[in-house]
N, C-alpha and C positions, 0 to 999 in steps of 0.2 A: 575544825568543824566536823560535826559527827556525819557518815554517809546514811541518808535515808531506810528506812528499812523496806523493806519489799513488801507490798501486801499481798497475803494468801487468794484473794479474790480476786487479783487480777494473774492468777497462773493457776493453767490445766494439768490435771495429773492423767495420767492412763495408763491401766497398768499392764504390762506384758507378761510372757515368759521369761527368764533367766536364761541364759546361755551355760554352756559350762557342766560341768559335775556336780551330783545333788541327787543321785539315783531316784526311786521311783517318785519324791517331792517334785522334780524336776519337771516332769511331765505334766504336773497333774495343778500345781500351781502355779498365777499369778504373781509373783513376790517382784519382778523387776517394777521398776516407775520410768514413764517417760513423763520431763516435766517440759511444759511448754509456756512461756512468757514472749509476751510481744510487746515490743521496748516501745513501737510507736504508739501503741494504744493506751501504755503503759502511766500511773497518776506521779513517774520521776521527773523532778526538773532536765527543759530543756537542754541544759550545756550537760547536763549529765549522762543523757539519752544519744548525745553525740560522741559523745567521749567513748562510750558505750559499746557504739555500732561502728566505731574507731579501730578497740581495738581487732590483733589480726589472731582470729580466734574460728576455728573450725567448728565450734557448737551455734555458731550465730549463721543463720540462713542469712540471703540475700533481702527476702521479704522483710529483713531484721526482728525474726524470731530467734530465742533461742532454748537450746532442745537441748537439754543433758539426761542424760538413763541413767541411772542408779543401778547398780543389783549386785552391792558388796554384800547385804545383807539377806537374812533368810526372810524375815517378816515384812509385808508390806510397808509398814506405818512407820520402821525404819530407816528404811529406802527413800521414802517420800522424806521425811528429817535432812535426810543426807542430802537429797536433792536441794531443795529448801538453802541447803548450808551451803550448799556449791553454789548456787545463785546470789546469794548473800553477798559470798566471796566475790563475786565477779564484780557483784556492784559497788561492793568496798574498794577494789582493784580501779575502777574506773571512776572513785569519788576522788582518789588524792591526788589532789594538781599540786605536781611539783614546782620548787620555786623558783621565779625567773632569776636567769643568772646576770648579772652586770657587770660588763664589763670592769677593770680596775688597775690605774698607772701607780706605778710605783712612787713612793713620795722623792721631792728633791733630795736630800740626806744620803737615801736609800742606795739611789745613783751613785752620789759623791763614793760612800763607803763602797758600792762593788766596784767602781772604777781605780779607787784606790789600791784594793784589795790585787786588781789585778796589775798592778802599777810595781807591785813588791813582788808578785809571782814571776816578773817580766823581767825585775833586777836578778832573782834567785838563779833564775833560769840563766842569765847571759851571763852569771858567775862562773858559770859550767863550761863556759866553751877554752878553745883549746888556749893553753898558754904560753904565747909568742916572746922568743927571746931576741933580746937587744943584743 
């Protein structure tokens, strides 16, 4: 099953300053993104929205919003992409339900032959021990 795509409409951008080195650009512009999405208000299926707020993941507020900043790149519209792709990711992350595992007994045969098996390692073995004279 494919995971839902995220709509742009329902996630805030706001843009900041960047952190870091960038000399006088640095000061002067705007270029990080902070992106804000709220899972409960959010148009993704229920079980997905729980899976979601699941996992243990430091960009997800307790309100169950989540906030990721961006500012690997120099130009806003960038940044926002990137964001966007990090969100993406998250919800691909918490779309694939892994498969449940079931239990599983070994067949009759299966038995027979490791018991056998160990039946000849048990005779090899007691070949070995010491050899008592008459």
């Amino acid at each position: 099953m494919k995971p839902p795509r995220v709509d742009e409409a329902e996630v805030t951008f706001s843009a900041i300053r960047a952190q870091g080195a960038g000399g006088q650009n640095v000061n002067k512009v705007s270029s990080a993104v902070h992106l804000r999405f709220d899972v409960h208000a959010s148009s993704l299926p229920p079980a997905l929205k729980e899976r979601l707020l699941a996992q243990a993941d430091q960009r997800i507020t307790e309100a169950g919003v989540i906030v990721i900043k961006a500012q690997d790149h120099r130009s806003q519209p960038m940044n926002r992409a990137d964001a966007l792709a990090r969100l993406q990711a998250m919800v691909d992350a918490a779309a694939h339900v892994p498969a449940v595992r079931r239990a599983t007994k070994p067949s009759y045969g299966a038995k027979q032959r490791r018991l056998e098996g160990k039946a000849v390692r048990a005779q090899v073995k007691a070949g070995r021990g010491r050899v008592r004279g008459e």
